[in-house]
Structure formats: structure tokens, C-alpha cells
N, C-alpha and C positions, 0 to 999 in steps of 0.2 A: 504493500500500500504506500510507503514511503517513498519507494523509487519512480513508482507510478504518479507523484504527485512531484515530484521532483522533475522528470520529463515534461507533464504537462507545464513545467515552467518556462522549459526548455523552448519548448513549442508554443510557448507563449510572447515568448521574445523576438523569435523568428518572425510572428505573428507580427507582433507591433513592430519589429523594423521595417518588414515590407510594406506595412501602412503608410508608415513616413517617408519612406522610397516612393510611394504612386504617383508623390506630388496631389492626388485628389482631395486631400486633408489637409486644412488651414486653421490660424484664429484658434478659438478656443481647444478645440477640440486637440488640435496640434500640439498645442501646450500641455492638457493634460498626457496626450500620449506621449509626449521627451520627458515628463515626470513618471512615468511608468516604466518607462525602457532606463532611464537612469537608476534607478531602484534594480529592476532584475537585472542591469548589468555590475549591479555590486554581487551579487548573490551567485551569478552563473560562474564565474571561476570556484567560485568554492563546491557548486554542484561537477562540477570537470574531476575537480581533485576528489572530490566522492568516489565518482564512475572510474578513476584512473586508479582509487583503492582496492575497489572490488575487484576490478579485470587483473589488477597487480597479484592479488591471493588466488581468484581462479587460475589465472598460468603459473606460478609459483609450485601451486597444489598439481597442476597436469606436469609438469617439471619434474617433480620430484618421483614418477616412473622411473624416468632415465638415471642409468648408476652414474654413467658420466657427469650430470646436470644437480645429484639429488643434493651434493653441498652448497652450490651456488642458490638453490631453488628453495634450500631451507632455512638459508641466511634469510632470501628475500622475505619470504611466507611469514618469518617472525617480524621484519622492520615494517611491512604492509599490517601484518595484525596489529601492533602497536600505531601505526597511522591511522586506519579507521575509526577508531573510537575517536581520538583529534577534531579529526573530518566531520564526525556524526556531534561532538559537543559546536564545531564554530558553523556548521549547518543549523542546527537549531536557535543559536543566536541570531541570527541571521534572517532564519522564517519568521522570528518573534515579531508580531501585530506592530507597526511602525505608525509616530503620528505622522498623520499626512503634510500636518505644518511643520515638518520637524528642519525642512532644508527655507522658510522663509524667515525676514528680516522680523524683527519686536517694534512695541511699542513697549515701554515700561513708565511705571507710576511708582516714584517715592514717595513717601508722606510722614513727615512728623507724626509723634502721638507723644503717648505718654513720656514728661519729663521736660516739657516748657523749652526756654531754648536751646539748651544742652540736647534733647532730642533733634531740634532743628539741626545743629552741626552735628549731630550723628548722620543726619538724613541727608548734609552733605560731603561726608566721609563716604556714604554709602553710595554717593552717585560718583565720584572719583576713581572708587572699586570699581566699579562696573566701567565706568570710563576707560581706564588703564588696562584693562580685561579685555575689551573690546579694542582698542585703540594697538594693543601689541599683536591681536588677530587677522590686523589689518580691515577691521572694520571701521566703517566712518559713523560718529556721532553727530544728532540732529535734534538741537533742545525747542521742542513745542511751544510749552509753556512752563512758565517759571515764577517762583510766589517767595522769594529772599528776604532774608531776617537783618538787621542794621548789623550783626554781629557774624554775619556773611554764613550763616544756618540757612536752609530750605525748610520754610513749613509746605512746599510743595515743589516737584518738582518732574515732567511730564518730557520723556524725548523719546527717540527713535532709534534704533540700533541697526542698522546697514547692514549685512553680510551673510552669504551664506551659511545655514545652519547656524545663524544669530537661536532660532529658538531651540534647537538638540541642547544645545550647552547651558541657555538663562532659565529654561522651562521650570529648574530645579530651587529658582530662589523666591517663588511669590511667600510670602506669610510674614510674620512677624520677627525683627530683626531685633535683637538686646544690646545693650552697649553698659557695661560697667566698667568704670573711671572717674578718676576728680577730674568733674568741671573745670572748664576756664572760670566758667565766674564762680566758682566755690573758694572762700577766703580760709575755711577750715583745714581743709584739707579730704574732707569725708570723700567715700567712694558712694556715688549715684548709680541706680541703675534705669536708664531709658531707651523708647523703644522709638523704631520706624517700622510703618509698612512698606514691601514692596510687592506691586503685580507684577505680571510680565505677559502681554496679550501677542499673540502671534501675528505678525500685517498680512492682513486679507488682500488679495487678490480681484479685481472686478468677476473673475469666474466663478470667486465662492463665494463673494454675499453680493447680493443684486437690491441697489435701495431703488425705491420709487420716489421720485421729485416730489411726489402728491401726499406721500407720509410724512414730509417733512414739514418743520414750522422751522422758519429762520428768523429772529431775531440779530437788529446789529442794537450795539450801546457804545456809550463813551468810554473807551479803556481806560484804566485806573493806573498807575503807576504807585510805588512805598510809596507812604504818607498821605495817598491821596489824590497827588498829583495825576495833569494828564501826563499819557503817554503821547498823546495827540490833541488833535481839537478837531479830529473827525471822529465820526459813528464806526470805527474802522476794527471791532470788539463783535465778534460771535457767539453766539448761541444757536447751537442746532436740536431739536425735539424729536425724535424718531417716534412718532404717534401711536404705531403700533405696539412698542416695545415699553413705550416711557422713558426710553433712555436718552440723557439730554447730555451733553458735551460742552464747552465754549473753551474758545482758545481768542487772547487780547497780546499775546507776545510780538505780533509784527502788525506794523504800520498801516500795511495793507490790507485790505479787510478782504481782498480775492486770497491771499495767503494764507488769513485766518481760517478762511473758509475752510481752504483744501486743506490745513489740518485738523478743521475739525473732523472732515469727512474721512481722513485717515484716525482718525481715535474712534470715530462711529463703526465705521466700519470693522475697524478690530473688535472694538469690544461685542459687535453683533456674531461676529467669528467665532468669536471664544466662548460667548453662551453657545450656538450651536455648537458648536466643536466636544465642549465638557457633557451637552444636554448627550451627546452620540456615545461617546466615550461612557458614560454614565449607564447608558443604558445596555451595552456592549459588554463592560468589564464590572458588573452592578457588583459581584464576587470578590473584589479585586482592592486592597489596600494601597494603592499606587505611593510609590517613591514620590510620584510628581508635583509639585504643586498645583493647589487647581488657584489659582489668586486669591485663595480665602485671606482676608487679610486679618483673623481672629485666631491661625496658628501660630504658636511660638516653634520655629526655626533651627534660630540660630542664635548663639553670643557669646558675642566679643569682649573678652575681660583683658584690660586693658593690665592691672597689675600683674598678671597671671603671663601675661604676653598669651592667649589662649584663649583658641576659636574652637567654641564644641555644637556640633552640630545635631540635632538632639533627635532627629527623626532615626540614623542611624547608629547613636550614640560614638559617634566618631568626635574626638578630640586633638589638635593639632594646636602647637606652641610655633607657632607660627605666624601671631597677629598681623605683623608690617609686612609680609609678603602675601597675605592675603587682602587686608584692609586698606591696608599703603599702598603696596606698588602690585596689588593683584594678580600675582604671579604666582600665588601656590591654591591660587581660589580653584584651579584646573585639579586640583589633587580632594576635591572636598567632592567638585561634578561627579569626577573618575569614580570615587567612592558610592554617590546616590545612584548615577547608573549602573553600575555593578550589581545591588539592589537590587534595584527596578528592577534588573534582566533575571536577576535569581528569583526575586517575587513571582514575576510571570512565567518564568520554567517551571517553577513549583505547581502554578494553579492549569499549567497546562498539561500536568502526570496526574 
């Protein structure tokens, strides 16, 4: 049964390249089918090396008739037996249910919470991380919207992250982030402990969420600037209302109010995304304790203890003393991901025996 669904992948790929070879296929539909043929041509080298295990044990095993052949044929028979198992564990990684968003770019959402402005400079420690994380990826950063504190804190802060398979790697940080350390402004010395939320929504595609003009309600306003001030002295401030949904957006960060638009319609759109996406997944894996986050932003996480030098991650109960290469120069944040996918992949082998 295995092998037999392993060919029909085989023949599945054949299938979709000659599509994209007719020329007949355009637009949408093209696009989904280089997303499908990219996907099985991860997967077909490792089905080769499968079928090249097998056929290696059956000549091995016919081999080992001949007197002449049976030492060379019994060397093979044992280093092919030790290969298949190999083959049959990164084969099933590999079949393992994939998200469909997992190769497009994010939107992500920090936000202050508990812990007044000391939370706020947490919540700008925490977009720096991601910044530098991204930024060594070779990914481009893109700040929507931005809501800063006199003490150079984020009680809000709303961008876009660039890059392929931006969301395989961030999917694993939405929920609730801790931060204990003395305050700048603590004259004691005591240690505080405050939190940010982070989402992290996947950027939709015009092929996977389709809005209607006629569901929307668009308001413009005056943008505000700290303190109050304009940013301008045009109406050049969005509001978009997705009627059907309730889901209401606004972006005031550029001048433009055709720019404010188009990101609000990039944050609508995500966040329409990622309710379908979770409502699929939900109902798909209803069984299933996922590694992943879903943006609940009422999970605790993660935290960062600042005396301790020590980031414990608490869904896996993984701990690393590692603060400043993860929260600093975000370079060991890749060994926290490594760790929750690893998870994630054993979770799901588990509930699929």
C-alpha cells in the first residue's frame, strides 16, 4: 500500500509537469500548479532513494546465489538493510500534512501588555529579534503601522516580513512573550516581570481570499501623530470594515491615504487567511495538540530572564542561556524553531501510528 501511494506521486508529478509544459494553463490556476510541482519535487528524490533501497536488497538477495558474488552481495544486503529504515523515517517526514502557507511572506503584530512601559521596550526588543532574524535571512522588512512610546517602547507595532518561507520559521512564535529584568526606569533595582503579545498571520495571496468591494465600508480620518499631533492635514488615515466578518483594520502610518489603503487590504486580507486557514486546520487535525501557534495571544510562550541570561520556552520545556543571541542579535532564535519543529513532526508521526 505504501509503495503504491508513493508511485501514484510519482505519476502525479509527471502529471503536473506536463500541464505546465501545454502552455494551455495560465493565471491562477498556473500558480497553484508551480506550488504543487515545487512541493512533490522536494519529496521525489527521497521516493528514488526509497525504490533504489529496495531494488539494492532484491539484487543483493539474487547475488548472493552466486559463490563468486555471495561476499560482495552480503556486504551490500547488510549496508541497503541499514539504508531502508533511513529512507522509510525521512519518507514519512516528508509525507507529513504540510501548511499550504508555509512557503509565503507574514504579517506580524506586537503589542505591549502587561507591565506599563517596560512592557512597551520589551515589545521593542521583541521587534528587533525578529528584525535581525529576518534581516540575516535575507529577508526585507516593511513597518505598516507603528504606535511608539517617548521612551522609544512600542505599545504597538504592525509590519511585514518579505521572504520565502517567512511563515515555516515565525508560525512558531504567536502567544505571549515574558520578559524579567530591572527596568530602565526602576531606581531600586527590583526585577519586573512583563509581557508582549505576538501574532504572526500568513500574507494571502489574491487566489486565496477573494474580498468583495460591496462588503467593505471604508472610512478615511485625520491621522494622529505622539501627542496628538497631525501627521498631516489630510483625511489620508484608514479604516476598512469587512461587513461580513466584523473584522475592521486601519493603518495612519503613510501620508498617502492610497498606501494606507493597500495596507490595510494587506492586514485584511491576512487576517481573513488565517481565520480560514486555522477554521481548516481545526477541523482536519481537531485530534491534534499542535506545536504551532495558532495567534492566541492568551498563551504564555516564552521568557526571557534577563538575570539568568535564559530563554525557556515553555511549550517544549526547552531552556537555553542564551539571551543576547537570541533576543539581541537573533541568531540562536533558529535553534528554539529547530527545536518546536522537531515537535511538531514527532507530534504528528505519533497521531499518525
Amino acid at each position: 500500500m505504501f509503495d503504491k501511494k508513493l508511485k501514484e506521486i510519482l505519476d502525479r508529478a509527471a502529471e503536473v509537469e506536463a500541464q505546465m509544459n501545454s502552455g494551455a494553463i495560465s493565471g491562477a490556476e498556473l500558480t497553484r500548479l508551480s506550488k504543487e510541482y515545487s512541493r512533490l519535487n522536494e519529496i521525489i528524490p527521497i521516493i528514488n532513494e526509497y525504490f533504489a533501497a529496495q531494488n539494492g536488497i532484491r539484487d543483493a538477495s539474487d547475488a548472493l546465489r552466486d559463490a563468486e558474488l555471495k561476499d560482495m552481495a552480503s556486504e551490500q544486503l547488510t549496508e541497503f538493510k541499514k539504508l531502508l529504515p533511513e529512507v522509510e523515517q525521512k519518507l514519512q517526514l516528508a509525507l507529513l500534512p504540510r501548511d499550504e502557507a508555509d512557503d509565503n511572506s507574514v504579517i506580524m503584530e506586537i503589542r505591549a501588555g502587561v507591565g506599563g512601559e517596560e512592557s512597551a521596550l520589551f515589545a521593542f526588543d521583541l521587534f528587533n529579534q525578529y528584525k535581525s532574524f529576518a534581516l540575516r535571512r535575507g529577508w526585507k522588512i516593511e513597518i505598516i503601522e507603528e504606535n511608539a512610546t517617548s521612551l522609544r517602547g512600542l505599545k504597538e507595532i504592525i509590519f511585514r516580513v518579505d521572504g520565502q518561507g517567512a511563515f515555516a520559521r515565525l508560525k512558531y512564535e504567536p502567544g505571549i512573550h515574558r520578559v524579567q529584568r530591572v527596568p530602565e526606569t526602576e531606581a531600586s533595582g527590583r526585577i519586573h516581570t512583563s509581557a508582549a503579545s505576538v501574532a504572526v498571520m500568513p500574507e494571502a495571496e489574491d487566489i486565496d481570499i477573494v474580498i468583495d468591494d460591496k462588503d467593505l465600508r471604508v472610512d478615511t480620518f485625520r491621522a494622529q501623530g505622539a501627542g496628538g499631533q497631525h501627521v498631516n492635514k489630510t483625511d489620508s488615515a484608514v479604516r476598512i470594515t469587512h461587513i461580513p466578518t466584523g473584522q475592521v483594520v486601519s493603518c495612519q502610518s503613510e501620508r498617502s491615504q492610497i498606501q494606507n489603503r493597500e495596507n490595510c487590504m494587506k492586514m485584511l486580507r491576512a487576517k481573513l487567511y488565517e481565520k480560514q486557514r486555522l477554521a481548516q486546520q481545526s477541523s482536519r487535525d481537531s485530534s491534534r495538540r499542535s506545536m504551532v501557534g495558532s495567534g492566541d495571544r492568551s498563551e504564555k510562550i516564552r521568557t526571557y530572564n534577563f538575570p539568568e541570561q535564559r530563554v525557556t520556552d515553555h511549550r517544549i520545556k526547552l531552556t537555553l542561556h542564551k539571551l543576547d543571541d537570541i533576543l539581541v542579535g537573533g541568531h540562536a532564535l533558529d535553534e528554539i524553531i529547530d527545536a518546536l519543529n522537531a515537535a511538531d513532526q514527532l507530534e504528528q508521526l505519533a497521531n499518525m501510528s
